[in-house]
Structure formats: structure tokens, C-alpha cells
N, C-alpha and C positions, 0 to 999 in steps of 0.2 A: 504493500500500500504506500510505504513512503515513497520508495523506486518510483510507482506511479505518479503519484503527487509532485515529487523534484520534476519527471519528463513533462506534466503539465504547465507548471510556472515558466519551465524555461519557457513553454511559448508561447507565453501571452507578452504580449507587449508591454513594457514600463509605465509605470503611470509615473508622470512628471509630476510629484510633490512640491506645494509653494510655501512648505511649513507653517498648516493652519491646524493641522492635529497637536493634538496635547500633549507633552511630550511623556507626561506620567503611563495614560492611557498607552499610547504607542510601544511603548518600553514594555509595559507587561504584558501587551499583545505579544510583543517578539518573543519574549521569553517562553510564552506558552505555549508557541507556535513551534521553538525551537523543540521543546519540549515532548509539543504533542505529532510531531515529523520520527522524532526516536523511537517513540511508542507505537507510530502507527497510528495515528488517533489524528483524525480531521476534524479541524474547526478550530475556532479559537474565540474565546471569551469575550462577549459585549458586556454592554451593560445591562444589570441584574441578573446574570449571571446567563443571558439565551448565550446559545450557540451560531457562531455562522462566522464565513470567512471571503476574506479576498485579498487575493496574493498577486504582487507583482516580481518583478526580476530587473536589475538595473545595474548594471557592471559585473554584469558574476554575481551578486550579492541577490539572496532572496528577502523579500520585505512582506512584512505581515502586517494589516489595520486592523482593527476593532470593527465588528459589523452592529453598530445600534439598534435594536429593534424599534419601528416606530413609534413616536411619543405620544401617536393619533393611529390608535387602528383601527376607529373607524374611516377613514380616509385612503386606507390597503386593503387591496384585494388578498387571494389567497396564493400566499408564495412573494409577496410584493415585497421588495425591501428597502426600495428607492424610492423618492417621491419629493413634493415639495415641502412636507414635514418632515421629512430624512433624507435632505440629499444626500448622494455618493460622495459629493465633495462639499466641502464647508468654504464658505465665501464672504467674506463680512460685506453684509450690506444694508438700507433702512429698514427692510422689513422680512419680518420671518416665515413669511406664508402661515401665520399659525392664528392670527384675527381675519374670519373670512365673513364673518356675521353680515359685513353689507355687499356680500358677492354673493347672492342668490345662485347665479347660473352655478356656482361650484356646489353647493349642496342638490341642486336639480341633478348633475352628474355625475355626485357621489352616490345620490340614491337611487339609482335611474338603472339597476343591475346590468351594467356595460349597454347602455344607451337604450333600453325597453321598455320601461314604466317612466311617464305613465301612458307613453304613446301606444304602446300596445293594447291598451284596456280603452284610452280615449277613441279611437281610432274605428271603433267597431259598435259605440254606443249610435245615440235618435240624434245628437245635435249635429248642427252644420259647422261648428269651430270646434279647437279645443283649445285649454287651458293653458297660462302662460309654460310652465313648467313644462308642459308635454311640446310645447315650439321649441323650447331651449335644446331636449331632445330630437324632434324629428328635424331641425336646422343641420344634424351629423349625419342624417340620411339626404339629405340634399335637397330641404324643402323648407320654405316660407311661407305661411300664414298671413296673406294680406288682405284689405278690403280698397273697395274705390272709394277715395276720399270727394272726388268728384262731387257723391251723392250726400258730403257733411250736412247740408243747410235741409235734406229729409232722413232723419236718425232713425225711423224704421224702415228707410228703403237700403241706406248702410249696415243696419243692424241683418238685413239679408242679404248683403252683398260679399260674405265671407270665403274667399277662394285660396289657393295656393298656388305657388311658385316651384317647377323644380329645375334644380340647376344641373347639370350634367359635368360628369366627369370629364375633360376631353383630353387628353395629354398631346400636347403639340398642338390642338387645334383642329386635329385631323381627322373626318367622318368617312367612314365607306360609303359609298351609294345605298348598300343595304340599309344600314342605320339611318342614315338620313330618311329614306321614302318611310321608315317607320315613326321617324321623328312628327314629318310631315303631316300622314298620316295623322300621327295623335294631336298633332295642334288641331286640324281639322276638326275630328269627329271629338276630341274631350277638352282642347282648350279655348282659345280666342281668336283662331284661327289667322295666326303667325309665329316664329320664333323669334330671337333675339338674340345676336351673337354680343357676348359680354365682351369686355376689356382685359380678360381672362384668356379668350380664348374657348369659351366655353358657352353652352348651349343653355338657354331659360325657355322656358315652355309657361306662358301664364293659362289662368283661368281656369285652373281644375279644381275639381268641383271634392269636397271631405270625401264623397260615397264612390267615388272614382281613380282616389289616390292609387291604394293596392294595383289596381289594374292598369295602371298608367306603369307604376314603375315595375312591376314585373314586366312588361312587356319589353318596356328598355330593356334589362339586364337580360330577358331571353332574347333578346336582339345581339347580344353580346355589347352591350355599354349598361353604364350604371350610373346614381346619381350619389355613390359613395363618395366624398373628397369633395360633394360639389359646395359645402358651406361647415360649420360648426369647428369645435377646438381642436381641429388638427388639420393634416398637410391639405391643402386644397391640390385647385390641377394647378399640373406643371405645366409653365409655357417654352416653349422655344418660339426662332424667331419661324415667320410662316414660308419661309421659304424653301418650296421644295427638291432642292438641287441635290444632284445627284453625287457629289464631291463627298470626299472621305470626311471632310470635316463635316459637314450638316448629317452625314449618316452619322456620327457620330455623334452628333448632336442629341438627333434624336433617339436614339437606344440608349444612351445615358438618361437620358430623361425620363423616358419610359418604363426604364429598370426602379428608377426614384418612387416616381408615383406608385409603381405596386409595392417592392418595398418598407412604404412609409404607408400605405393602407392600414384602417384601425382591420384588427383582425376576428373581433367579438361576433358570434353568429347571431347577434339582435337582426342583422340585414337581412340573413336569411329568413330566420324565425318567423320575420315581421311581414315580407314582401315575398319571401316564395314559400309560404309552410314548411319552412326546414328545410327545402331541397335544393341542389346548386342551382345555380343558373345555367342554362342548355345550353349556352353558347360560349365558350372562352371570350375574355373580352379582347376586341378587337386589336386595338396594339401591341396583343401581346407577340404581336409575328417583330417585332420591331427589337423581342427579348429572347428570341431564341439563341441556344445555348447558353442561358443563364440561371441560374439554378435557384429562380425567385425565392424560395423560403429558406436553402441557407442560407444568402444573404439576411433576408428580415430577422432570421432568429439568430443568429452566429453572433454570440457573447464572451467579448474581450475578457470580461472579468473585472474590469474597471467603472461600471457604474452606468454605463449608457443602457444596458436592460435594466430593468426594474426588479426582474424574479413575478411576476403576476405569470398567472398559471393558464391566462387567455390574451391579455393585452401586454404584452414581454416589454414593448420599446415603449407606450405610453403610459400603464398602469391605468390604477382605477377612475383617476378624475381626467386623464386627455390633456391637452396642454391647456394655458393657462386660457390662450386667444388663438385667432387662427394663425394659418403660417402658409406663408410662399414663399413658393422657389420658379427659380428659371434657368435655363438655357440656354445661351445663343454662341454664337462664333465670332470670336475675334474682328472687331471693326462693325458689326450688325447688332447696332441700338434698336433695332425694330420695336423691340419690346418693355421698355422702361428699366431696364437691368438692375438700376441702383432703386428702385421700389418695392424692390421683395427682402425676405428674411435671410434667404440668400439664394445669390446669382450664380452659374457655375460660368465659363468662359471656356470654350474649348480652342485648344490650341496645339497646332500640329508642327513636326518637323521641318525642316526646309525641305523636305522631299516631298510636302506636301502630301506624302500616305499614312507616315508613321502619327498614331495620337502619341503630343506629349504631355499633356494632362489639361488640367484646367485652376486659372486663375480663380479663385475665389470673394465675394464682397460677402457682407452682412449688415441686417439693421437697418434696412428700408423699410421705409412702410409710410401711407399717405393719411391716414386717420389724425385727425383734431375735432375739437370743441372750440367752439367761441367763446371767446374773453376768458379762457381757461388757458392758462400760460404754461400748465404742467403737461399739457398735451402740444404735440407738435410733428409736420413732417418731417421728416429725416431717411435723406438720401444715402446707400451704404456704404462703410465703409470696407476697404481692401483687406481682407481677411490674412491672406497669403497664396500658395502655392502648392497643388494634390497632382501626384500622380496616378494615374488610372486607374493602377490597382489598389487605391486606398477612396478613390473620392465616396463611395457608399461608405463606406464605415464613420469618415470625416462629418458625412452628413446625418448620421447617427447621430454621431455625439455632438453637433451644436442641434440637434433635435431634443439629446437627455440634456442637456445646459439650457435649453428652455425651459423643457419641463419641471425640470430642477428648481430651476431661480426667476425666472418669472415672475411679475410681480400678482398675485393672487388677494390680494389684499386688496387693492384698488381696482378695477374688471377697464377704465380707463386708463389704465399705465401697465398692461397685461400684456400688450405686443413686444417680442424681442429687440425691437429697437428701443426699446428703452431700460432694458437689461444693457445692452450693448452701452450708449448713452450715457447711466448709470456709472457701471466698470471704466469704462473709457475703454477702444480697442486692445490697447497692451493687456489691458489684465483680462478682457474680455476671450481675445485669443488664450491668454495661459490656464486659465480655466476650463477653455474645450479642450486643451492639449489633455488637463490632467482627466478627461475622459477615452479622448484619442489615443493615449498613451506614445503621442510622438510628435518632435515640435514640427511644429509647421512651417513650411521651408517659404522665403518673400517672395514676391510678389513677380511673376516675369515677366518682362518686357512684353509689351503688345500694341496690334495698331490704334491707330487714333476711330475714334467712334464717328457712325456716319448712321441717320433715321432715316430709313425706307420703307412703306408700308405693299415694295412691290406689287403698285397699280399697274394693268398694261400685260402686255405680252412677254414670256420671257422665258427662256430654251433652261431646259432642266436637266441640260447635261445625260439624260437615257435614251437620248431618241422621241422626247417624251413632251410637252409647251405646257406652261402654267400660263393663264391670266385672272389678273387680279383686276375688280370691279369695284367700285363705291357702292357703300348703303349708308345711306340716314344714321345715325345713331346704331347700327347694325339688325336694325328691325325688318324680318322677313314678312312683307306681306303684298299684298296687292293694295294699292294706295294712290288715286288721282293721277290712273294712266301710268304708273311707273310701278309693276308686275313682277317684283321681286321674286315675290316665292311660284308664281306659275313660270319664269324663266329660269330657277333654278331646278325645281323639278322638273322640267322639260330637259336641260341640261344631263342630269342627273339618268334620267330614263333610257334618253337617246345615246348618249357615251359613255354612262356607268363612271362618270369623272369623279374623283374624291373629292372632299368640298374642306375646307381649310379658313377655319376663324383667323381674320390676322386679332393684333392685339390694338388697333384702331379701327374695329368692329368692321371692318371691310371682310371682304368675300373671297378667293381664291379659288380658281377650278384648275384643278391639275388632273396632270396623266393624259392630259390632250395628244391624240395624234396630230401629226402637223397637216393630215389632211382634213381636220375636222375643224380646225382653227373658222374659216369662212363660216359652218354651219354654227358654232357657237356665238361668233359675233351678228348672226343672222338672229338668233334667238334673242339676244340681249336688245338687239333691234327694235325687233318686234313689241318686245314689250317696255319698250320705253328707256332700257336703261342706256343705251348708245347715245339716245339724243341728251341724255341727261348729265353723259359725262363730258359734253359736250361743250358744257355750260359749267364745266365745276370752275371753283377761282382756284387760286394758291393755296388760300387758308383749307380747303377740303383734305386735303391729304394731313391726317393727323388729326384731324377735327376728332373728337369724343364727347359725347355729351351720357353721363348716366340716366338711366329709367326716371327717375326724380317721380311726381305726381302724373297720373293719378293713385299708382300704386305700393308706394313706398312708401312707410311709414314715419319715415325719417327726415321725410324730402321737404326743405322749407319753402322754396317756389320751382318753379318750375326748369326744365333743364333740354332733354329730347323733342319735348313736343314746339320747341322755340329755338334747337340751334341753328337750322336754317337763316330762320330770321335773324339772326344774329350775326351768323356768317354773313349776309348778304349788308346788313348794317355796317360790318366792321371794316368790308372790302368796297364798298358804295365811298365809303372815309377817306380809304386808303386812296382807293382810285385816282376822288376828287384831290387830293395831294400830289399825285402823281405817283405815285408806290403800288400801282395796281398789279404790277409785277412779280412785288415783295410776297416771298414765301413766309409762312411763321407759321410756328403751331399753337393752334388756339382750342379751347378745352374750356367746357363749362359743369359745373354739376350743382344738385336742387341742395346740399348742405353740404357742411365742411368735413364729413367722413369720406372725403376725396375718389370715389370708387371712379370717377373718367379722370383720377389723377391730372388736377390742376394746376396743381402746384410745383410740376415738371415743366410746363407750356412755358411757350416765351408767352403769351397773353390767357390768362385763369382769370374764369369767372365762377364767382364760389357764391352758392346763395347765402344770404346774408338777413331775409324779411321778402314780407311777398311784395314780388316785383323788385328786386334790389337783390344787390351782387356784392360781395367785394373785390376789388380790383387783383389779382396778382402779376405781377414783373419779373423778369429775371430768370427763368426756368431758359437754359439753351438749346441750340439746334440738335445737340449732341444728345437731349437728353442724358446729363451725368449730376447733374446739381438742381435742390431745392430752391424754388424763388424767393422771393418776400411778399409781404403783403402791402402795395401802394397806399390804399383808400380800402377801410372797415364797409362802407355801406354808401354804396354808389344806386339812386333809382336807373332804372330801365330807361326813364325817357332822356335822363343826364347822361348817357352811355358816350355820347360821340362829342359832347364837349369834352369832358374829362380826357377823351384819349387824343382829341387835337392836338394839344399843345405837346402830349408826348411824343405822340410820329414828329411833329417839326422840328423837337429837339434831337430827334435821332436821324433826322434830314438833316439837320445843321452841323452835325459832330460825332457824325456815324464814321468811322474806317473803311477803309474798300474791301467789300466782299465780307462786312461783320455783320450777320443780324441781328436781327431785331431784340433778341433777349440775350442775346451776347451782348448787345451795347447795354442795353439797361443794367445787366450783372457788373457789366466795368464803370458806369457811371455811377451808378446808386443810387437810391430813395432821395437822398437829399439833395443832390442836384436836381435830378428832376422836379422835386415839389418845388424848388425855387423858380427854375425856370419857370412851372405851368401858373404858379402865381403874379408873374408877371407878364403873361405872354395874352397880348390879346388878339381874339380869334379874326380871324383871317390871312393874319400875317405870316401865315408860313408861305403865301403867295410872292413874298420878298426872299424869301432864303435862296441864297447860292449850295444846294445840296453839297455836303462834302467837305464845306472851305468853313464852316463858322463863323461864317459872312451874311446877316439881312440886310437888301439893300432898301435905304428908306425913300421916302416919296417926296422929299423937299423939292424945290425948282431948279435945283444947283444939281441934281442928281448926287445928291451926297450916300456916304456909305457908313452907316451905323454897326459900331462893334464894341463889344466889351473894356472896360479898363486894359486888363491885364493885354487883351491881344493888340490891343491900341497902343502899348509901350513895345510890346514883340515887334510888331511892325515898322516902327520908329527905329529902334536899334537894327533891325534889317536893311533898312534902309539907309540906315548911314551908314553900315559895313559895305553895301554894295554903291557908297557915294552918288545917291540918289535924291529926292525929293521924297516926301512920302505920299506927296500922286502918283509921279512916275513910278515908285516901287509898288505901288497898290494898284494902277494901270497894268503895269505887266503881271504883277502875279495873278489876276483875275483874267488876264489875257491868255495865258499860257502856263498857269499853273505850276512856275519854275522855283526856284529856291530851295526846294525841299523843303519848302511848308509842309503840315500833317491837318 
């Protein structure tokens, strides 16, 4: 038995110790350890005298801790020995997870026997809703409880208007034709007869009805898809970017990512229980051809020994209560921002050899996330930070254990400061990092060199490397339906039917149809024709690529004003501005949503509009082309009809003092809040019709054709001008003539 025991330690991985154990405790661990290896005897000494152990190895040298049993076993399952009341590793931080009294959702999912009660009992009773507690649960089966607020001002036409939402798992994005005509299908005959691709990547089906749920989502899952992952306190789907090319790195892409999402699935048979009476689902789920040869469940279950399993005897990686909030991850390729990279919990980066075949692993970020409260200053977005550097054969375990470092530490105490980026935040990255490490059991190597980031929501036609044409199409706010001559959803299932095409969510709610043969390219852009959507991209501005607006009213609960049902108008207000300036050229990406839990992520945009009160926004700035940085917030509560003054004077400051070839939210990130608010308070509207774009030159309207400019550059000038033994007309003459000096 010892024999065995020594072959086992050597092979688990070191856990990296930051000397937070007690040195009393640790010392007589060892001792008993040493003790109980001579005898033969496994285990070694907690407190009050249980049993239980966990052994590392680190120079040659065997190390032995103290296993605590939990201080809260109502809070562990059976077998459980990790958790937020016992983590594996001890962290000093403000709060212990151990006051949850005003975190309801955490006793809803302690009691809930791995995610069942009381949705299993509510679920099958006379009424048309059910009870808070039974949403906090059926939200881990991939489902929302909403009503139309629409009907507020008649409270018994509301009080019957109680439906659900379900979201779908999609990983990548990516639908067969199969699932899809079933999707279709069910929006038809049991929803509201369209879908909605999220900002996700993922699929919402509204309008199903309590007495219809079961049979809606078993139908998914024997379809082979599900709507496990698609909301509640764990991984949600995983995105990559939507592009379906055929190169070693997107293939890589995507079967990393794919492998993540199963994986990191809760594993409790409440899904089956509940939605297929115990039995599997008849279908393998679709992606999983994207994980052949990987041996899904030893990865999920494969226990370092170091704390990232739990010991739960059904939920091994999340235990009894699930993580604290939810958690995203993504995917993409070196230089392809498609996706918002720095707005999940963490991003992976793949990245290949110069031989371009070989994977050499992937960079890593953490600690994004876009959720805030107003006028609550402890909440806030945050863009991630650069974690380090995983190679291949480690990135799933990596992603284990900053999953058990959430789970672990977390903040549970507060349900608003519950997302990972603010554990991250909290720790600061350095200790943040050394804390995964002492789960990972190995440090994590910096960060490697990679290209510069470029956002592409791949509209348009475009060769997928197999012999094979992808194109990507504009949708509204990503809403499939048939809508005032523009035929969404009867040109995608036409699509769909006729060429069996895959259908692919980008993460800017757009459309993608892949696997085109190239001789089918004419009959698809015939179909899109037909139904409207050819003429319509016909007419898109600049602002449309990137546009996202969230679901907001009438169905959201959350939604302060309005969001989807007014980006259009909004778009065509903000580019009518632009136009009238002469910037009708000008790309930007622009993003609006109904409140400040940021779901069409605005706070990435070079221009966010965040509701704020009905009909009223606040302004956000700063967010770049690049998508890699958080904005600011300009203006708290801007009305709807003040929209196009407020943003006057800032386009003409970004005409008068913009760089060549810097946009829009790149100039605002280099100037700042406070240039700008000075300029717009002194800038009166029309006068951007005087600016020389580029030079930081308005010219004024006196009779003399005089030239109006600031102190500072009014001395600049002067001094140029006498270096180049001029006048300062003659020097102001030529530099507006020809641009010389090397002025900026």
C-alpha cells in the first residue's frame, strides 16, 4: 500500500504553496503522514479528528495538508470536500462565503437536490407560472420565465400573459440543417413564430407556453442539441469566432472549444429526470463530431488531487451549490476580435507554429464581464486581463482550475459582486494567477507574442478554404422572422432545405450560411433576393456591421427602455448626423441595450447607448475598433430626443483633432472625458461646418477671412513661423495650402 501511495504522489502535479497554511497544522499533518506511509495507513488527520488527505510532490520531496471537513455540511453534497465554505486553498480576502442570508439564489441551489425541486413538482401542477425559486432553478436548464410588459397598464391581461424563454446551447455558433428545421419548426407551431440569435452565439426560442415546456425541450435534445449551458450558475456556451475556414488554426479553434463546453457541463441527471423521464437523449449532441478522439469524461472527471474536484459523488468539478454567477468562455484565433475576447471569464487565443500546422497553444485572458448597476460604484465592467500562457496539453485542466478558483472564492455573499471579474479585480492578476496555479499545480508560463486585433463580423462572400463559400448576411438585432417584406426566417429555411447549409450565429447577431458549393452561391443570393434581404443590405450604412442591440422590452424583465425594437432608428439617426458632417463614411461600432446589465455589450462600442429611464440612455465613449478595452461613461442620462445634439459637438471634435486613419473610439480613448466635455460646452452647433478636418483649425466667418484657433496652437504657430523666417500668414497660408511642416 505504501509502494502504491509513493507511485501515486509522484504523479500528480505540485501544488504551488503561497504559505497560507498554519504552520502548527501542516507540521503535524506531515508527521502523521510520514507516519501513517510506514504503516501502510492512508489518510491523515483534519480537524476533529475526520480523516482525509491530499498529497503533493515538489523536488523529490513528498508534502502532506490537512483535509478540513466542512464547517457547513449543509452546503456538501455527499463525498464533497471543497467548496466555498472549505476551499482547497485558503486566500485572504473580504468575505468568507459563510453570511449568505441575502443571497437567496444560493439556498434555492442548495436545496434544489442538484437542480430539481422545486421545478420538478412546479412544472406539472394547474398554474400557468411558477414560483421564484423554481426560475432560479429551471434558468440551469436553459429557461426564462417572462411576461409582456407591453400589457403593464391591463394587470389581468399581464397577469395571463406568463410564457418562457429557452436558450440553447450552441458551441461555436454552429447549427446543422437538421436542428435548425427543428428549431424552426418549434418556433412555428409552440413559440412566436421566430428565433433570435443572441450575442452569444446562441439560439432563444420565445413564447412557450408552462404546458408545452417538457415537449419543446425534449424535442431539442432528441434532435441532438440541448438547452443545458444555455443560462444559470455555470459555464454557459462557448463562442468562437464565426468563421468557418478551413485552416488548422480555426479547426483548432473549434474542437478546443467544443471539448470545453462538454467538459465543463453540470453533470446531475435532474436534465434527464426532468425533460426525458430518465432516458438519454437519442441523439448524440451535434458537435460532438468536432471531439472525436477525445475521451470526454476523462477529461471532466481526471482529479489532480489538488482541489479543482470537489469529491461530490454526482457534481465532481462544481459541487452542491454550482458556481457563484455564471461564467464565459471563448475562443478565437490570433488577430480575430470577432467576438469580444476581453468580455468573458476567460478567452483562450489559439496560436500556431510558423509552419502554420503545428498548434502551439493558447494565450490566455481572464475577468471580463459587462454587468453593472447604476449609481452602484461596486459594480462595474471590466475588460480581461492577460492571464498567461497553456500548452495544449494542459489548456482543459488550466480551465478546471480557474473554474475551482471560482467556485472556491467567489464572492457569494453579495449575488452583485459574484462574477469572476471581481475575484480577479479583488486579488489583483498577480495573486489572482498564483492562486489558480496552487490549483493547476504548475506556474503558468507569460504571455506570447501575438498579432495585433482586427473586428470582423464576416458579412459577404468568402472561400472557406475546403472547396466549400461561406456568406455572411445582416439581421436586425439577430431576430428571425418575416417582418415588413424582409423574410428572414422563410429565406433561411429555404436556404436550409434547398442546400442542407449549416447556419452559424456570429457574435453581432448576424447570420452565416456555410458549406456552400460554389455553384450554388447565384441560387443563394437569389433566395436572399427574393425575400428582401439583398435589397436591404443594400442600404446598410457603416454603423450596421457591429450594431447589437439586446431583446430589452417587451420581454425582459430587467429592460429599462427600450433597445431592439429602436436600433434601426437609431442607427439611421446617428449616420443621418454623421452624414450631415461629412463622416458618412466613418465606420464605428455602435451598441445599445434596454439597462446596464450590458448583454449587447456597450460598453466595448466606440459609441454605447445604455438605458438609463424610459426614453433616455446614457452616453458611453471610448470602447475601440479593436475591441480590447472598457469605455467610460460621457453623460449619466441623455433623453432620446437630445440624442444628436449631444453627439454634434463630439464628431467635430474628432473632425478637428482626429489622426489619420484613428477612429472614432480610439480618438475618444486618447483624448478623454474631459477634453471632450470642455470642448462640447463651448462649441456651438453648426460650427463644425468651419472645421478644416484633421488640422485643429475652425475657420471663422469675419470679413477678413480670418482663422480662429486655440491659445496654445496660436503660440505653436508663431514659433513655426519664425523658425521657418516667415510671417504668420505666410506660414499659416502654406500650411493650410499644402499641409507641410510636419504639423500633426
Amino acid at each position: 500500500e505504501a509502494m502504491a501511495l509513493d507511485s501515486a504522489m509522484a504523479a500528480r502535479r505540485p501544488a504551488l504553496r503561497r504559505g497560507r497554511r498554519e504552520g502548527r497544522a501542516g507540521l503535524a499533518c506531515g508527521v502523521f503522514f510520514f507516519l501513517a506511509v510506514g504503516c501502510g495507513v492512508v489518510g491523515s488527520l483534519g480537524r476533529g479528528g475526520a480523516l482525509g488527505s491530499r498529497v503533493g510532490a515538489r523536488n523529490g520531496r513528498v508534502r502532506s495538508f490537512a483535509v478540513k471537513e466542512p464547517a457547513n455540511v449543509e452546503w456538501f453534497g455527499p463525498g464533497q470536500k471543497y467548496g466555498p465554505q472549505n476551499p482547497a486553498h485558503k486566500f485572504e480576502k473580504p468575505y468568507e462565503n459563510l453570511e449568505l442570508k441575502k443571497n437567496k439564489v444560493e439556498f434555492d441551489k442548495k436545496d434544489s437536490v442538484l437542480l430539481k425541486e422545486p421545478l420538478q413538482t412546479e412544472l406539472f401542477n394547474d398554474e400557468i407560472s411558477i414560483t421564484a425559486s423554481a426560475v432560479n432553478i429551471l434558468k440551469h436548464h436553459g429557461s426564462y420565465q417572462q411576461q409582456n410588459r407591453d400589457l403593464r397598464s391591463n394587470r389581468a391581461e399581464m397577469a395571463k400573459s406568463y410564457q418562457f424563454m429557452l436558450r440553447l446551447k450552441v458551441p461555436c455558433g454552429i447549427t446543422t440543417p437538421e436542428v435548425y428545421k427543428v428549431l424552426d419548426d418549434l418556433a412555428t407551431d409552440y413559440g412566436q413564430n421566430d428565433l433570435k440569435a443572441t450575442t452569444r452565439q446562441a439560439w432563444q426560442l420565445h413564447g412557450v407556453l408552462k404546458g408545452n415546456l417538457k415537449h419543446v425541450i425534449s424535442t431539442i435534445r432528441n434532435a441532438g442539441s440541448n438547452t443545458l449551458g444555455g443560462c444559470g450558475d455555470i459555464n454557459r456556451n462557448v463562442m468562437t469566432s464565426p468563421a468557418p475556414f478551413a485552416s488548422p488554426a480555426y479547426t483548432n479553434m473549434r474542437k478546443y472549444a467544443s471539448v470545453i463546453a462538454q467538459i465543463l457541463a453540470p453533470q446531475s441527471d435532474a436534465f434527464a429526470d426532468i425533460w426525458l423521464d430518465g432516458e438519454k437523449q437519442a441523439t448524440i449532441e451535434y458537435w460532438q463530431k468536432y471531439t472525436e478522439g477525445v475521451d470526454l469524461e476523462q477529461l471532466a472527471n481526471y482529479d489532480n488531487g489538488l482541489g479543482v474536484m470537489t469529491g461530490h459523488d454526482s457534481e465532481p468539478l462544481y459541487g452542491k451549490t454550482y458556481l457563484p454567477r455564471k461564467f464565459k468562455i471563448a475562443v478565437t484565433v490570433e488577430g480575430d476580435n470577432s467576438l469580444d475576447l476581453y468580455i468573458n471569464d476567460i478567452g483562450l487565443v489559439t496560436l500556431m507554429e510558423e509552419d502554420g500546422e503545428t498548434l502551439k497553444g493558447f494565450n490566455v485572458v481572464v475577468g471580463g464581464g459587462m454587468g453593472r448597476t447604476h449609481k452602484k460604484e461596486t459594480t462595474f465592467a471590466r475588460a480581461a486581463d492577460h492571464l498567461g500562457f497553456v500548452k495544449p496539453e494542459d489548456v482543459y485542466e488550466l480551465c478546471k482550475a480557474i473554474v475551482a478558483t471560482q467556485r472556491d472564492h467567489g464572492n457569494r455573499e453579495v449575488r452583485a459582486n459574484a462574477r469572476m471579474k471581481y475575484l480577479v479585480h479583488t486579488l489583483g492578476i498577480d495573486n489572482f494567477r498564483s492562486l489558480v496555479e496552487e490549483y493547476y499545480g504548475k506556474k503558468i508560463e507569460p504571455t506570447a507574442p501575438m498579432k495585433e486585433w482586427k473586428f470582423s463580423d464576416w458579412l459577404g462572400w468568402h472561400d472557406q478554404g475546403d472547396g466549400k463559400m461561406f456568406k455572411g448576411f445582416y439581421v436586425t438585432s439577430g431576430r428571425i422572422r418575416d417582418e415588413n417584406g424582409v423574410n428572414v426566417k422563410t429565406a433561411l429555411r429555404t436556404i436550409v432545405d434547398e442546400i442542407s447549409a449549416d447556419v452559424i450565429l456570429t457574435p453581432s447577431q448576424n447570420i452565416i450560411v456555410s458549406n456552400i458549393p460554389p455553384e450554388s452561391q447565384q441560387r443563394v443570393d437569389a433566395i436572399l433576393a427574393e425575400n428582401g434581404i439583398e435589397k436591404d443590405e443594400t442600404a446598410l450604412t457603416p454603423l450596421h456591421e457591429g450594431a447589437i442591440a439586446c431583446a430589452a422590452l417587451p420581454l425582459c424583465g430587467l429592460a429599462i427602455t427600450e433597445a431592439e425594437r429602436v436600433i434601426e432608428q437609431y442607427i439611421d439617426r446617428v449616420h443621418n448626423l454623421m452624414d450631415k458632417m461629412g463622416m458618412g463614411d466613418q465606420k464605428m461600432i455602435f451598441r445599445m441595450t434596454g439597462c446596464p446589465n450590458g448583454c449587447g455589450r456597450p460598453y466595448m462600442a466606440e459609441l454605447g447607448l445604455v438605458g438609463s429611464g424610459p426614453d433616455a440612455y446614457q452616453i458611453w465613449l471610448g470602447g475601440t475598433q479593436e475591441l480590447d478595452g472598457v469605455g467610460f461613461t460621457y453623460k449619466d442620462t441623455v433623453k432620446q430626443k437630445d440624442l444628436e445634439s449631444e453627439l454634434e459637438p463630439i464628431f467635430a471634435l474628432y473632425k478637428l483633432r482626429k489622426k489619420p486613419t484613428e477612429g472614432f473610439g480610439n480618438f475618444c480613448k486618447r483624448v478623454g472625458k474631459a477634453q471632450i466635455m470642455a470642448f462640447s460646452e463651448k462649441y456651438k452647433p453648426g460650427s463644425y461646418k468651419d472645421i478644416v478636418e484633421g488640422k485643429n483649425i475652425i475657420i471663422g466667418k469675419t470679413k477678413n477671412k480670418s482663422i480662429k484657433v486655440n491659445e496654445e496652437l496660436h503660440t505653436r504657430l508663431k514659433t513655426l513661423a519664425k523658425k521657418n523666417k516667415m510671417t504668420l500668414q505666410q506660414f499659416t497660408t502654406k500650411l493650410l495650402m499644402d499641409g507641410s511642416f510636419g504639423m500633426d
